[in-house]
C-alpha positions, -999 to 999 in steps of 0.1 A, spaced: -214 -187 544 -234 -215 525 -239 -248 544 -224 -276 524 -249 -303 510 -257 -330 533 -237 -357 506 -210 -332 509 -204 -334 544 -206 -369 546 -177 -370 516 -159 -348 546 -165 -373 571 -153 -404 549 -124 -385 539 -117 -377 574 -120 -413 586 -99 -421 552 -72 -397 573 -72 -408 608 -64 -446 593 -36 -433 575 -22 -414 603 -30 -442 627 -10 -467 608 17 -440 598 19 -432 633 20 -471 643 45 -477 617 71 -450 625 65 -460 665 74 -492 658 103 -486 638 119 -461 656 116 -483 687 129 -514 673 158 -497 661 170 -484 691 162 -516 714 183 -537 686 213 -504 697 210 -510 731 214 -547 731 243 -539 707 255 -520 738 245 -545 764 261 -576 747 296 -558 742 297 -541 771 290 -578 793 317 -592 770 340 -561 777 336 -568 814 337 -608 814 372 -603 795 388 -580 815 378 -599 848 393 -632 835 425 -611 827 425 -598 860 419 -628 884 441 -647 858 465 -667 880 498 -655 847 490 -645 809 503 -677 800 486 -702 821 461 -724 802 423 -717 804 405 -723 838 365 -732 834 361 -731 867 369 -691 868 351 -690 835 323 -703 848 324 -677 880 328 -652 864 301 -657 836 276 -660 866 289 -633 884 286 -608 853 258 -620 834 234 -624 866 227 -585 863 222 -589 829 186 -602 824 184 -627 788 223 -621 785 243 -658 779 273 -660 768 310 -677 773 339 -689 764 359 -694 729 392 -709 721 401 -716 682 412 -751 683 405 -764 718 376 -790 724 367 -794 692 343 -819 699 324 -785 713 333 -763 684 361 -746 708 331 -736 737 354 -736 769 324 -727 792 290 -715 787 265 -697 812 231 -684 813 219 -676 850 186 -653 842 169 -684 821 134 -685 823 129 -719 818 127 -747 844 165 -760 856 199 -745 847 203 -743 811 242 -758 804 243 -761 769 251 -735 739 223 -730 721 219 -748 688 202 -730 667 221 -699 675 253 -719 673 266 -708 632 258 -673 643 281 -673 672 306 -692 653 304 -667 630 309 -636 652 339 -653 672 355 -660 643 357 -624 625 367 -611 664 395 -636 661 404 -621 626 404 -590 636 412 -593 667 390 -564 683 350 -565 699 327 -578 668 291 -579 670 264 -593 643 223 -590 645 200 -612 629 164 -599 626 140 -627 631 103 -620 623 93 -617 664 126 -606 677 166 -598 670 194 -618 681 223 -603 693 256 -617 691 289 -597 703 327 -611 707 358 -598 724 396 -607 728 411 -615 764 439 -594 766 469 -619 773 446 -645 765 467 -666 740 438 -670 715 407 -667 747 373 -653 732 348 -641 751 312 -643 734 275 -625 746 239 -632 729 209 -617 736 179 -608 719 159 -578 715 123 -582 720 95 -561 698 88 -533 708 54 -538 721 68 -562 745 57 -601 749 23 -596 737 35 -571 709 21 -598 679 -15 -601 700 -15 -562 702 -7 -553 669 -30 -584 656 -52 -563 675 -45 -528 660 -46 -545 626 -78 -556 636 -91 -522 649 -77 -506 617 -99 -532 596 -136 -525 614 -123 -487 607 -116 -490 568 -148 -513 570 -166 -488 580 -155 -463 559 -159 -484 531 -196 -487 542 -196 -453 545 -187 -446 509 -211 -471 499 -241 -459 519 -232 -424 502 -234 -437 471 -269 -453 474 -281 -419 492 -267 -399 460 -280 -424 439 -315 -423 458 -316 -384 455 -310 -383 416 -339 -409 414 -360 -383 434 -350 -355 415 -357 -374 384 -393 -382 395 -403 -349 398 -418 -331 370 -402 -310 345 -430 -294 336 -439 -279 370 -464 -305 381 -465 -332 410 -460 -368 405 -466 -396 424 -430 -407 434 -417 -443 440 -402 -454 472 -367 -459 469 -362 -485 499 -346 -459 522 -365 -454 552 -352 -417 556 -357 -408 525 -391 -426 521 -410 -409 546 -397 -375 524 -413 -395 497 -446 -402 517 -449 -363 528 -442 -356 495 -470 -376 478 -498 -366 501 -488 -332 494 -490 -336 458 -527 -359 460 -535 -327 480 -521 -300 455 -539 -323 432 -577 -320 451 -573 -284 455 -563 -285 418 -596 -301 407 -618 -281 430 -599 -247 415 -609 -263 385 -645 -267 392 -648 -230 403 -634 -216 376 -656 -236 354 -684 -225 376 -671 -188 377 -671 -187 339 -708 -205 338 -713 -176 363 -702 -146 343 -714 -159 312 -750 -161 327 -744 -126 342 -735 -115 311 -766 -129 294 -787 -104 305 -768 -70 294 -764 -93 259 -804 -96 253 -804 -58 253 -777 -55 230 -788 -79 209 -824 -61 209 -807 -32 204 -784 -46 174 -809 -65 157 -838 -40 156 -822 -10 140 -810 -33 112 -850 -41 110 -859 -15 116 -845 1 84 -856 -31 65 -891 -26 72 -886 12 60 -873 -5 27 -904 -26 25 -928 -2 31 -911 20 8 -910 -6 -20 -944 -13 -19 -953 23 -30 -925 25 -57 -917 10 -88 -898 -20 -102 -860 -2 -93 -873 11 -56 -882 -27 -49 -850 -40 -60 -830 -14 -43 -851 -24 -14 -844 -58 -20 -806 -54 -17 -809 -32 12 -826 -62 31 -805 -85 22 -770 -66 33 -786 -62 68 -804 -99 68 -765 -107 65 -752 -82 93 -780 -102 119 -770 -132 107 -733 -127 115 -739 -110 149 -761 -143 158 -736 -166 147 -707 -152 168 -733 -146 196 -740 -183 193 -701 -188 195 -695 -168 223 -726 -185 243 -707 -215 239 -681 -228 259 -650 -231 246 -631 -267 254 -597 -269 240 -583 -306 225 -551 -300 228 -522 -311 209 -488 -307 205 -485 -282 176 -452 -274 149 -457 -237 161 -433 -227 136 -451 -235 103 -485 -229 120 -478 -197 126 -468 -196 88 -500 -208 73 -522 -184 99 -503 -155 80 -503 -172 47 -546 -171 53 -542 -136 51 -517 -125 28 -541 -119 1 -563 -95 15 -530 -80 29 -517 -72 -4 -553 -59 -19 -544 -33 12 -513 -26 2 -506 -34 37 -470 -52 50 -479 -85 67 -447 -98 84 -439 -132 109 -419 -122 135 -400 -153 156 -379 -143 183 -363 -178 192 -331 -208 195 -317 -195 155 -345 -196 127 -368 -217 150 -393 -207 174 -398 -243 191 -377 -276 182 -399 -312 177 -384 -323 211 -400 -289 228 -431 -284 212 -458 -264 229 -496 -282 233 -529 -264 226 -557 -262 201 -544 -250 167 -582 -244 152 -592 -225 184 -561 -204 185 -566 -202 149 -602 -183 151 -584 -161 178 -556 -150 158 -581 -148 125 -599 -124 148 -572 -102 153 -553 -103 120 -583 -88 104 -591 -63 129 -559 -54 128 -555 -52 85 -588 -35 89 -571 -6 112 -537 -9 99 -550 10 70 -538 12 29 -505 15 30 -497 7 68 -480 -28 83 -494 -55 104 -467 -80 122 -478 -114 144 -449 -116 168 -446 -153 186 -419 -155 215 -414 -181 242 -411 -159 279 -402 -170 311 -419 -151 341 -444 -162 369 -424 -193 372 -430 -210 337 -425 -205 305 -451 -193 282 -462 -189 244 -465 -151 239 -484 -144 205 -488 -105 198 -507 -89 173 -497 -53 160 -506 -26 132 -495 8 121 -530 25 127 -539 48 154 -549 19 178 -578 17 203 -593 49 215 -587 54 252 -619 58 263 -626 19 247 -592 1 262 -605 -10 297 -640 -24 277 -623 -33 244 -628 -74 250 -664 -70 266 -693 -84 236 -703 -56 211 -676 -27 218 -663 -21 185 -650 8 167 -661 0 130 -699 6 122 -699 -26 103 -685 -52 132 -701 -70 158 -679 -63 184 -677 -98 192 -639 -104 182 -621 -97 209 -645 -113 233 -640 -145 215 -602 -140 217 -602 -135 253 -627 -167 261 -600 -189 239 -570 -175 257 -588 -183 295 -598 -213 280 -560 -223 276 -549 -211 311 -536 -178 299 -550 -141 287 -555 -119 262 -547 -81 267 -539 -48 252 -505 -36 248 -502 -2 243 -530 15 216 -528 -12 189 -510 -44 205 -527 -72 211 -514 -100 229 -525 -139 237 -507 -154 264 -509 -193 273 -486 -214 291 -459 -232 272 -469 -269 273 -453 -300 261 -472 -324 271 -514 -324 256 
C-alpha cells in the first residue's frame, strides 16, 4: 500500500483535531443538557413533594377544618419538613389575609447558608410565587412553574390544604448547573481548552499551507530541462537544510560536470591525434596515385602533339581538383568542431535543407520527401524550440543528402525523417537519413564513419566522419540504421 504524502498526513491530523473539537463540544453540550434537564425534574419533584407533605401535616395536627390559620404550627411544621430538604423554603398562602404581606401567613427556610435565620420571603422571587399560588388557587390542585435564569432554575410548586378554607402551601428551590458551584469557572475553562485546541489547529492548517506553499517553490526551482540549479532558501529550517544538501550536490554535479567536460575534450584531442597518424598514410596514399597519373600525363604530353597535351591538360586538372577536395575536408575534419548554438524554427529549416537539394533530386529522377512525425503539421512549436548550430548540422545533413541521392539511384527515393523521442531520460531531436539503394555493404558498416571509407571511386570518404564529429560535438551520435539509414541524434534543447 502507498504511504500518503507527508502534506497528506498532516491534512489527516488537522482534520482529526478538527473532529475531536466537534465531538468534545458535542459531547459537552449534550452532557450538559441532558443533566440540566433532569436536575430542573427532580426539583420539580422535590418542591411538590415538600409542599405535598407540609399540607397534609397541617391538615392533620389541625386542631378542626374550620379553625382559623395558626403560624405558630405553620411555622413548626415548615421547619420540621423543610430541614431535610437542603435549599428548599417555602410557606404559607391565604388569598386575602395580611395583605400588607401579599397573603404570606408564615415563611421558613432552615438550610440557609447565609449568616442568621433568614425570615423574610424573598423579593425578587416574590411575582413568581404569587404567580404559582394563584393558578393552584384557580385550579385548585399542586401547580408548579420554573424560570431558567442564566446560572440556575428556580423552582416554584403550590398546593391546596385539604379543609383548609382557602390555606396554600408554597416550595421554591433552585436547581443548580450541572457542573455544580464552580460549573461557570469550569466550563470558562473547557471553553478555554477548546480555544488553544482550534488555535492550534488553525496553526496547523496554516503551517501546512506555508510547507505546501514552500514545496511548490522548490519544485519550481528545479530545472525543467534536467539540469541543477542553485535553489533559494525558503526560510524554513527543515526544508532549508534539504535546500543546502541539495545545492552542494548540484555545485558538485556541476565540478564533475566540467571535469567530464574537460576529458572528453581531451579524449577527442586524444583520438584525433591518434588518428593523425593512420591519416598521413592515407593521405600519401590518396594524393600520390592522383599524381602519380598526372605525371604519366605530363610525360606523355611532352612526347605528343598539340591534342595529347590538352588531353593531358584536362586530365591534370580533374585530379588537381580531386586533391584539392580531399585536403579541404581533411582540413575540416582536423579541426574541431565548436557548436554556437541557437534556438532554431526546426520546422522550416528542415524545409530549406531539402529545398538545397531538390534540384539535383529531380535531374535524378529521384523522390526527395520531408518526413515530420510531430504535435499536428508541426514538428516543434516557438515556445519548444530545440538549440543547436543550424550551419554545422547543415554540412552534416548536406553530407548525407548527397551520399544518399548518390546511392539512391535514377529512379529511387530519398526521405529526411525528423522526430522528437524520448528515451535515456530526455528528449531528443532524431534526424534520419534514408534512400531506396542497396545501402552500405556489410563488410563497411562497423568502419563506415572512420576518414576515407567510401564506396564510390570518386569520394573522399570523409563525409560521414564529418557527420559523426558534428553529432558528438552536440552531445549526441551519428549511426547506421539498418543498410541505408542514417541517423543524427542530439539532445532536445531549449535553452542555447
Amino acid at each position: 500500500m502507498k504511504r500518503p504524502s507527508f502534506s497528506t498526513q498532516l491534512v489527516m491530523l488537522w482534520a482529526l483535531v478538527a473532529a475531536l473539537c466537534a465531538t468534545l463540544v458535542a459531547v459537552v453540550w449534550i452532557t450538559a443538557s441532558s443533566a440540566e434537564s433532569q436536575q430542573v425534574a427532580s426539583a420539580k419533584a422535590a418542591g411538590a413533594s415538600a409542599c405535598e407533605a407540609v399540607a397534609s401535616r397541617y391538615s392533620a395536627s389541625s386542631a378542626s377544618p374550620g379553625a382559623g390559620p395558626a403560624p405558630e404550627l405553620m411555622h413548626a411544621i415548615l421547619d420540621i419538613v423543610l430541614s431535610r430538604a437542603p435549599d428548599m423554603e417555602g410557606g404559607f398562602w391565604m388569598p386575602g389575609a395580611a395583605p400588607a404581606a401579599n397573603g404570606f401567613l408564615a415563611y421558613s427556610f432552615p438550610t440557609y447558608q447565609g449568616s442568621g435565620v433568614k425570615h423574610d420571603v424573598p423579593e425578587a422571587e416574590t411575582p413568581l410565587i404569587l404567580r404559582t399560588l394563584r393558578a393552584a388557587a384557580a385550579t385548585r390542585a399542586a401547580t408548579a412553574n420554573v424560570v431558567e435564569g442564566a446560572q440556575d432554575a428556580v423552582i416554584a410548586a403550590a398546593c391546596p390544604v385539604r379543609g383548609g378554607s382557602g390555606l396554600y402551601v408554597w416550595m421554591l428551590t433552585r436547581a443548580r448547573p450541572p457542573l455544580g458551584r464552580h460549573g461557570e469557572l469550569l466550563a470558562t475553562g473547557l471553553a478555554a481548552v477548546l480555544a488553544v485546541i482550534l488555535a492550534i489547529a488553525a496553526a496547523l492548517a496554516v503551517a501546512l499551507r506555508r510547507w505546501k506553499r514552500n514545496l511548490a517553490r522548490i519544485e519550481s526551482g528545479l530545472g525543467p530541462d534536467g539540469r541543477e540549479h542553485h535553489l533559494p532558501y525558503v526560510g524554513e529550517p527543515d526544508l532549508d537544510r534539504v535546500i543546502d544538501a541539495f545545492n552542494e550536490r548540484a555545485r558538485r554535479a556541476d565540478r564533475l560536470q566540467q571535469q567530464a567536460d574537460e576529458l572528453r575534450t581531451r579524449l577527442a584531442q586524444a583520438e584525433r591525434f591518434g588518428m593523425l597518424g593512420k591519416l598521413a598514410a592515407q593521405v600519401a596514399h590518396e594524393i600520390r596515385n592522383p599524381m602519380g597519373a598526372m605525371r604519366l600525363k605530363a610525360e606523355n604530353a611532352l612526347a605528343g602533339d598539340g591534342r595529347r597535351q590538352q588531353d593531358a591538360l584536362r586530365v591534370i586538372l580533374a585530379q588537381i581538383e580531386r586533391i584539392d577536395a580531399q585536403l579541404s575536408s581533411l582540413l575540416a575534419l582536423t579541426q574541431p568542431v565548436r557548436p554556437q548554438a541557437t534556438r532554431v524554427d526546426v520546422d522550416a529549416w528542415l524545409a530549406q535543407v531539402v529545398d538545397a537539394h531538390r534540384e539535383l533530386a529531380q535531374r535524378q529522377a529521384i523522390d526527395l520527401t520531408l518526413s515530420l512525425a510531430g504535435q499536428g503539421e508541426r514538428l516543434a512549436w516557438p515556445s519548444d524550440r530545440p538549440a543547436f548550430d543550424p550551419d554545422q548540422m547543415r554540412r552534416a545533413l548536406d553530407n548525407l543528402l548527397l551520399n544518399a541521392l548518390h546511392h539512391a539511384g535514377d529512379g529511387g527515393a530519398v526521405t529526411l525523417a525528423a522526430e522528437r523521442r524520448t528515451f535515456a531520460g530526455r528528449d531528443w531531436l532524431c534526424l534520419t537519413v534514408s534512400n531506396s539503394g542497396p545501402g552500405v555493404p556489410a563488410a563497411q558498416r562497423e568502419r563506415i564513419f572512420e576518414p576515407f571509407v567510401t564506396g564510390r571511386a570518386e569520394g573522399t570518404g570523409l563525409g560521414l566522419a564529418v557527420v559523426r564529429e558534428v553529432a558528438a560535438a552536440h552531445g549526441g551520435h551519428a549511426r547506421l540504421d539498418g543498410g541505408a539509414a542514417f541517423v543524427i541524434e542530439i539532445p532536445w534543447q531549449t535553452s542555447s
